[in-house]
C-alpha positions as CSV (number, residue, x, y, z in Angstrom):
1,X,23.3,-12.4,-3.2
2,X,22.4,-14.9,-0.7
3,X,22.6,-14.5,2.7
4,X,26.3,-15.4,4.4
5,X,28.2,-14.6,1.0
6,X,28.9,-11.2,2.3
7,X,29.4,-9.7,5.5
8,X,28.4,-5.6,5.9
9,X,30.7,-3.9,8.1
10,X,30.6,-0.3,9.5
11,X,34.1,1.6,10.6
12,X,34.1,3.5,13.3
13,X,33.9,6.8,11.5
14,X,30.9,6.0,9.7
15,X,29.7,2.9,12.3
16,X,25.4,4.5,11.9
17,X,25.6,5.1,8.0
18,X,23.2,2.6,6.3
19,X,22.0,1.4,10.0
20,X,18.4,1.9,9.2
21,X,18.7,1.1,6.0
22,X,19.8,-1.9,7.0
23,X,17.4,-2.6,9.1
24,X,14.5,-2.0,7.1
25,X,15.1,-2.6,3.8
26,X,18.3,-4.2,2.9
27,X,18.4,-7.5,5.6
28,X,14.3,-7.9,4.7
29,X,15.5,-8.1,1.0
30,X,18.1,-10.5,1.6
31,X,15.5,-12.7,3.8
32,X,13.1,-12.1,0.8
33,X,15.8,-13.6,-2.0
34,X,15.8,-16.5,0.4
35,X,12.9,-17.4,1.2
36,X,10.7,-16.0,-1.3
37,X,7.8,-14.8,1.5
38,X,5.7,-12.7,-0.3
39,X,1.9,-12.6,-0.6
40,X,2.0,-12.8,-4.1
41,X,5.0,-15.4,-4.5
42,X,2.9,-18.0,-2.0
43,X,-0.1,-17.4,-3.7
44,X,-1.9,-15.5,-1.7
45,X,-2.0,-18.4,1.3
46,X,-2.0,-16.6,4.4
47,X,-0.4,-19.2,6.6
48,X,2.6,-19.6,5.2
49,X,3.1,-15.8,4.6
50,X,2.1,-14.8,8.2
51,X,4.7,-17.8,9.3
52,X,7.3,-15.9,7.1
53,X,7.3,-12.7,7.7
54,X,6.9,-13.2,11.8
55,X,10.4,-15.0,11.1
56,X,12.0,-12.3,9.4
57,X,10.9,-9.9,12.4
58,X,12.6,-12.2,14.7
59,X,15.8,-12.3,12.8
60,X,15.7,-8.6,12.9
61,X,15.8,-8.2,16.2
62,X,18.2,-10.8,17.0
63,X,20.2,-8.4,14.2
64,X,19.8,-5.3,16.2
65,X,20.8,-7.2,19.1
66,X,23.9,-8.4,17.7
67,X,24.6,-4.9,16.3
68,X,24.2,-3.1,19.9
69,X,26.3,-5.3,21.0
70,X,29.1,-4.9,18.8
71,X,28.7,-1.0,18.5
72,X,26.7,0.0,21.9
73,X,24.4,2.7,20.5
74,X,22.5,5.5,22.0
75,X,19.7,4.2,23.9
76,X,17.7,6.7,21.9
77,X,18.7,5.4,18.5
78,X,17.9,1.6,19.9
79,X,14.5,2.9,20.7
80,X,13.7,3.9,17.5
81,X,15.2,1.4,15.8
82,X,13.3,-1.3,17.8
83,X,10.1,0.6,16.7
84,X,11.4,0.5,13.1
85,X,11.6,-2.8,13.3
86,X,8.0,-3.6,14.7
87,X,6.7,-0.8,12.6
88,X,8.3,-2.7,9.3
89,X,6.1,-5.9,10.9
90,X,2.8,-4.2,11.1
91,X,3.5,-3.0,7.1
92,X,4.2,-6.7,6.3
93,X,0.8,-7.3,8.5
94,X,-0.9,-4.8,6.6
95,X,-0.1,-5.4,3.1
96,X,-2.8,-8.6,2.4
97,X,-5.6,-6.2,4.4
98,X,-5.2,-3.2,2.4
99,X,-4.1,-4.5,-1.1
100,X,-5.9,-7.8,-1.2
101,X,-8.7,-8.2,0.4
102,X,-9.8,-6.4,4.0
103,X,-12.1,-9.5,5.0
104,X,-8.5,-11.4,5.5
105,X,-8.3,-9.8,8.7
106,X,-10.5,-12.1,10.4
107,X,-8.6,-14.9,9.7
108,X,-5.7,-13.5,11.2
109,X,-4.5,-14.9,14.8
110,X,-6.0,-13.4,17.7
111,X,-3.0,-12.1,19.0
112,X,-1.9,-10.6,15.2
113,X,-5.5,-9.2,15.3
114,X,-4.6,-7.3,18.7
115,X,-1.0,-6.1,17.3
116,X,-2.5,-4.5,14.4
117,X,-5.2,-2.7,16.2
118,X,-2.6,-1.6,19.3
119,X,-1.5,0.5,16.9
120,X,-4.3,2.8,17.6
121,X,-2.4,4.3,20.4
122,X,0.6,5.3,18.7
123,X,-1.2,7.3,16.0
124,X,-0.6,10.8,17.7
125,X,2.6,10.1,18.8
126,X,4.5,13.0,17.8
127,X,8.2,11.6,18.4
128,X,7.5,8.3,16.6
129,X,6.4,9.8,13.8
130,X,9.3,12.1,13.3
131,X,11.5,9.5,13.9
132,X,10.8,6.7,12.3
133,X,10.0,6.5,8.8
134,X,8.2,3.1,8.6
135,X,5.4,4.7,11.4
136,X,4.5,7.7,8.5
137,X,3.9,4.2,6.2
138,X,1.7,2.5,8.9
139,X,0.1,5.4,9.6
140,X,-1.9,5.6,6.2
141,X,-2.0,2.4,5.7
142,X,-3.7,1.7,9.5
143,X,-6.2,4.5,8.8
144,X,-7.1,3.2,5.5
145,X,-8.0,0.1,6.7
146,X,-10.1,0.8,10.1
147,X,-12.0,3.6,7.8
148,X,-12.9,0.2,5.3
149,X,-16.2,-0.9,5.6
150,X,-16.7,-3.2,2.7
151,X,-16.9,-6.8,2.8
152,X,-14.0,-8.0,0.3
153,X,-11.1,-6.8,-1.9
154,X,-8.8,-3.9,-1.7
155,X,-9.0,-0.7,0.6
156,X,-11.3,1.2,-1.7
157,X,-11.9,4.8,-2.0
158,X,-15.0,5.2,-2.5
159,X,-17.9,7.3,-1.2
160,X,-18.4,5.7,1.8
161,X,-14.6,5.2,2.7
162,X,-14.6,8.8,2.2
163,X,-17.4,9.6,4.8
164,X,-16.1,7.3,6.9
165,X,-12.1,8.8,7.1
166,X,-13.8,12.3,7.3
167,X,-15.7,11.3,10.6
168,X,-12.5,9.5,11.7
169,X,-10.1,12.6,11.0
170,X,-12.4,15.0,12.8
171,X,-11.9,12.8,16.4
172,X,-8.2,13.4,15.7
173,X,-6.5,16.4,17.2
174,X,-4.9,18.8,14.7
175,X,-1.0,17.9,14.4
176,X,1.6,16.7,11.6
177,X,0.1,13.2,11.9
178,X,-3.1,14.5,11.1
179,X,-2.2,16.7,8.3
180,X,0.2,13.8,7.0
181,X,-2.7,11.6,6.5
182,X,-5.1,14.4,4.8
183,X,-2.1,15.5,2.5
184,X,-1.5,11.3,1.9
185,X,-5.6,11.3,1.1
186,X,-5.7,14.2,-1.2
187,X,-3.0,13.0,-3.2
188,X,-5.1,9.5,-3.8
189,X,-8.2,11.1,-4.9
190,X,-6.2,14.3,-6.8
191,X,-4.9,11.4,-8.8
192,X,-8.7,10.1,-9.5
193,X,-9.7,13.6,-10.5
194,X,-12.2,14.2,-7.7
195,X,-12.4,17.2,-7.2
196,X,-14.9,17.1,-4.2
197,X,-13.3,14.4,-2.4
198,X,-10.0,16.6,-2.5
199,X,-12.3,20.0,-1.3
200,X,-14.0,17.6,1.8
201,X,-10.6,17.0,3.0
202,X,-9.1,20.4,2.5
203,X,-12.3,21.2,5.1
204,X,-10.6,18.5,7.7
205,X,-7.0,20.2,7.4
206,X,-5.9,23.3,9.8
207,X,-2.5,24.4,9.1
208,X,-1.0,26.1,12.5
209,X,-0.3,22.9,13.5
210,X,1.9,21.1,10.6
211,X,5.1,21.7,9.4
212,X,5.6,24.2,6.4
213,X,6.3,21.3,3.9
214,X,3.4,19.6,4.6
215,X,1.5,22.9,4.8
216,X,2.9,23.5,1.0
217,X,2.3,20.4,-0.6
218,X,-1.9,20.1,0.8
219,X,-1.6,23.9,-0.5
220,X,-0.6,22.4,-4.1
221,X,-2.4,19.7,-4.5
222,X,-5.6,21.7,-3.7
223,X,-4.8,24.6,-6.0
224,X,-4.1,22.3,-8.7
225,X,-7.4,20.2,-8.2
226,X,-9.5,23.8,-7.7
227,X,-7.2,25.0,-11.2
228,X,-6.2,22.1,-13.1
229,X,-3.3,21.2,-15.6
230,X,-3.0,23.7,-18.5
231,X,-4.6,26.3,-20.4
232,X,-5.1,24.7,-24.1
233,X,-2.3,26.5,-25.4
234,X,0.1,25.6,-22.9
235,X,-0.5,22.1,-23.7
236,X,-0.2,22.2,-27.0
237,X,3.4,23.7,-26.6
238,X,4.8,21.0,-23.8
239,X,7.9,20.4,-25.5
240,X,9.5,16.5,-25.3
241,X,12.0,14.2,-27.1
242,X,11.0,12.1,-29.0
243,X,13.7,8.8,-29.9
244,X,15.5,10.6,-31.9
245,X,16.0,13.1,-29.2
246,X,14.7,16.0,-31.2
247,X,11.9,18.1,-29.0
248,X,8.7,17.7,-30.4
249,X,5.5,19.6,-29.0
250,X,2.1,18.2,-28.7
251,X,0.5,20.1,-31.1
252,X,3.4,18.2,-33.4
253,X,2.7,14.8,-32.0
254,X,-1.3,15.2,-32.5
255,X,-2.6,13.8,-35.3
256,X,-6.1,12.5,-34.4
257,X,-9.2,14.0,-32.3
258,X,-7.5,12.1,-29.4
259,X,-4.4,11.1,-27.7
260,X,-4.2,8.9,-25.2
261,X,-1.1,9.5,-23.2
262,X,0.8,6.6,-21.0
263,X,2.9,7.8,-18.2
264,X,5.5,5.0,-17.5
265,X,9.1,4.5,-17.1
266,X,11.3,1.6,-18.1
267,X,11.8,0.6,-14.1
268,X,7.9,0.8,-13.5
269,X,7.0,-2.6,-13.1
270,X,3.1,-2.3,-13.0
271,X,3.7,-0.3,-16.0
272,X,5.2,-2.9,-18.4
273,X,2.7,-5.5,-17.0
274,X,-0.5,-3.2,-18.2
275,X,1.3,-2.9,-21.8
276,X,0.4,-6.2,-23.2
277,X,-2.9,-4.9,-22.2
278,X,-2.5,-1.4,-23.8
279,X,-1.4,-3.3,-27.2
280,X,-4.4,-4.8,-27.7
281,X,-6.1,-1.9,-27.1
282,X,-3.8,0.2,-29.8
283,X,-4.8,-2.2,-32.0
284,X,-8.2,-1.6,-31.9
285,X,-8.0,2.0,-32.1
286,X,-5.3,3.4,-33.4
287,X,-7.5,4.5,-36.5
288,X,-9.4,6.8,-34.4
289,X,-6.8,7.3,-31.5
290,X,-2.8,9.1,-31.4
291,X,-1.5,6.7,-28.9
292,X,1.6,8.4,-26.9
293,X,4.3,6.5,-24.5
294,X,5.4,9.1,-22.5
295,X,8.5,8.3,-20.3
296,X,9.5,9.5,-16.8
297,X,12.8,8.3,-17.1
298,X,15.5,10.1,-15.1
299,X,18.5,8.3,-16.7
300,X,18.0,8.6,-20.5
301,X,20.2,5.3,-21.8
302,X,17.8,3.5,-20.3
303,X,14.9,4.5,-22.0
304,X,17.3,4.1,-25.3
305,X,18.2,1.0,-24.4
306,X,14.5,-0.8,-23.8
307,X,13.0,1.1,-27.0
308,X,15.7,-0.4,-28.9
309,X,15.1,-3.6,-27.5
310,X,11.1,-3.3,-27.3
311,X,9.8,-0.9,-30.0
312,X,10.0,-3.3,-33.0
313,X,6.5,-4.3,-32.8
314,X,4.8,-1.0,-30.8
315,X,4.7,1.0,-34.0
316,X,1.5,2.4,-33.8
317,X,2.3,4.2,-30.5
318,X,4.9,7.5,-30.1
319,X,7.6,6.8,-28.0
320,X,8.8,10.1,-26.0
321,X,10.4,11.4,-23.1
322,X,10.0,13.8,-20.0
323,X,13.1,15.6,-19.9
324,X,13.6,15.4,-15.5
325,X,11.2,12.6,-15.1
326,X,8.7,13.4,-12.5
327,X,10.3,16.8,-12.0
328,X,9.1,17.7,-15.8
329,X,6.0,20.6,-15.5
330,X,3.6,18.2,-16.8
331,X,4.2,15.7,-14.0
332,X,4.1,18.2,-11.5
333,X,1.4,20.6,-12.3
334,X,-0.7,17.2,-13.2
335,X,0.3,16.2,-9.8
336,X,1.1,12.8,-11.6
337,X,3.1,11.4,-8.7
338,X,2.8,7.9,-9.3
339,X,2.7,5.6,-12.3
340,X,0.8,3.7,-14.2
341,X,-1.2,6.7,-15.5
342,X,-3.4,7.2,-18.5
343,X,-4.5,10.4,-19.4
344,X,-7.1,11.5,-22.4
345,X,-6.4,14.9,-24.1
346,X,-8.2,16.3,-27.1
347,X,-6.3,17.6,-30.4
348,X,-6.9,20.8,-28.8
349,X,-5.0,20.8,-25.7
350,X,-8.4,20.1,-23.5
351,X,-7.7,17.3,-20.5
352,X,-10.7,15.0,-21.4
353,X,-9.9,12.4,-18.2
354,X,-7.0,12.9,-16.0
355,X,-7.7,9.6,-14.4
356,X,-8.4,7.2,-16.8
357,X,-8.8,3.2,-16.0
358,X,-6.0,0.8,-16.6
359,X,-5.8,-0.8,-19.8
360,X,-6.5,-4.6,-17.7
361,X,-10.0,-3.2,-17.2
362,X,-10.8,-3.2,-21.1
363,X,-14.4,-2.8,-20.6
364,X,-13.9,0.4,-18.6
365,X,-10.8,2.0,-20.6
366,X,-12.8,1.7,-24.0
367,X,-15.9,3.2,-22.8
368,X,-14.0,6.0,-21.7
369,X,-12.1,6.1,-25.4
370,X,-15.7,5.7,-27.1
371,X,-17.1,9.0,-25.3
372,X,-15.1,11.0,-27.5
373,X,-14.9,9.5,-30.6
């Protein structure tokens, strides 16, 4: 898989298939096999990743250049691919900020500092964000960061991010952007069961000037925060397979006060690296607590293939499986779009915690447990 094994070429017919692929995800990928750039890999040294990703940028414009050349595109198209390109460059800027630790920003360069924060004036720019995919990314991830007042860590949401986004989304004028971000934000806090953070930005939204699709899914996530998951009954009878591929219902599965249900899929990295976690956890309680696996799998030999492999020593939690993956009712009327996730449900079909913390925060995840035993 290393660079110069292979050579992509385009026919004429099909010379623009793949071109943005190619330009932001696949040639990144191969540069990232090579030379191993990121944060994580180099230990979180900033140097060293700022020095590698500002290369990869340049290689990827030297590749546009050599692929205009060779296939003379619209001028149009070379527009927005250049602003792919610099787009994919302020997500690779971005990522230590908003998933590490905001403080880092300071150490950046001066003229990094001044890239980051030029993005200000594109944020209402109509065309760019129809056209090009990685400006919807920076978008959310620019906003999260300027609205961040904290000293270190993450982008959190708390309280005061949340007062400070509102005051920030009220200068903005009402367009797709706008409702992009506020459907983006909604989703983030639906998923942490706050229901008032979700209303205060329902307040910010005004729909006459968003597209219908992002209209519909503010719209859902709303109703389904205002009237959450299932009635008891309903829950109860959600119907899954279990490893033997026989449907079983919740109201089979439940055999203590509590279950504790882990939404995961074999592919889910973060997942498998909070099960060691989990385990210990099971281990602890699974006197007192039904422990449930509960797989969004789309292809099904998968999932047979790593319990096969993996459920020798996980006997004391239910292996089953979303029939549809995240297109299964339970995903989407939970609005469980993203995973990890650990939900708490009574024996009687009640949600206890839609939200609950991962497994690596023990301290947090058992008190939770302990409220309702």
């Amino acid at each position: 898989m290393a660079p110069g094994i292979f050579k992509i070429t385009y026919p004429p017919q099909y010379k623009y298939v793949g071109f943005f692929d190619s330009l932001a995800y696949l040639h990144e990928e191969l540069h990232g096999m090579q030379v191993g750039h990121s944060f994580k890999e180099l230990k979180n040294n900033l140097v060293p990743y700022l020095k590698g990703i500002t290369k990869i940028y340049k290689d990827r414009v030297n590749f546009l250049k050599t692929f205009t050349t060779q296939y003379g595109i619209p001028q149009s198209l070379k527009l927005y691919a250049q602003k792919e390109i610099e787009y994919s460059y302020y997500d690779n800027l971005l990522i230590p900020l908003v998933q590490w630790d905001t403080e880092l920003f300071q150490s950046y360069p001066r003229d990094l500092q001044d890239t980051i924060n030029n993005f200000a004036k594109d944020v209402n720019n109509i065309n760019l964000f129809k056209n090009t995919s990685f400006h919807r990314l920076i978008l959310t991830q620019y906003i999260a960061l300027i609205n961040s007042k904290q000293n270190k860590g993450p982008v959190n949401f708390n309280k005061d991010f949340l007062d400070n986004v509102v005051y920030y989304l009220k200068k903005l004028p009402d367009n797709e952007p706008k409702a992009y971000v506020i459907s983006w934000l909604m989703q983030v806090y639906s998923g942490k069961a706050d229901e008032s953070a979700v209303e205060t930005l329902y307040e910010q939204y005004t729909p006459d000037h968003s597209r219908q699709a992002t209209n519909s899914l503010i719209d859902s996530v709303y109703q389904a925060v205002k009237h959450p998951g299932f009635s008891l009954q309903q829950m109860l009878n959600l119907s899954f397979e279990n490893t033997s591929h026989v449907n079983k219902t919740f109201k089979e599965l439940a055999s203590k006060k509590i279950i504790l249900v882990d939404c995961w899929a074999t592919w889910c990295i973060p997942c498998l690296k909070q099960l060691p976690f989990l385990d210990l956890v099971i281990k602890k309680y699974s006197d007192r607590v039904q422990f449930i696996s509960l797989s969004a799998d789309q292809n099904l030999n998968k999932w047979d293939s790593w319990i096969a492999k993996n459920s020798g020593n996980r006997k004391d939690i239910l292996q089953i499986h979303a029939p549809g993956g995240f297109q299964n009712i339970f995903f989407k009327k939970l609005l469980i779009n993203s995973i990890p996730r650990y939900l708490l449900i009574s024996s009687t079909g009640e949600m206890l915690n839609a939200a609950m913390p991962l497994p690596s925060d023990t301290q947090e995840f058992e008190k939770e447990l302990n409220k309702h035993l």
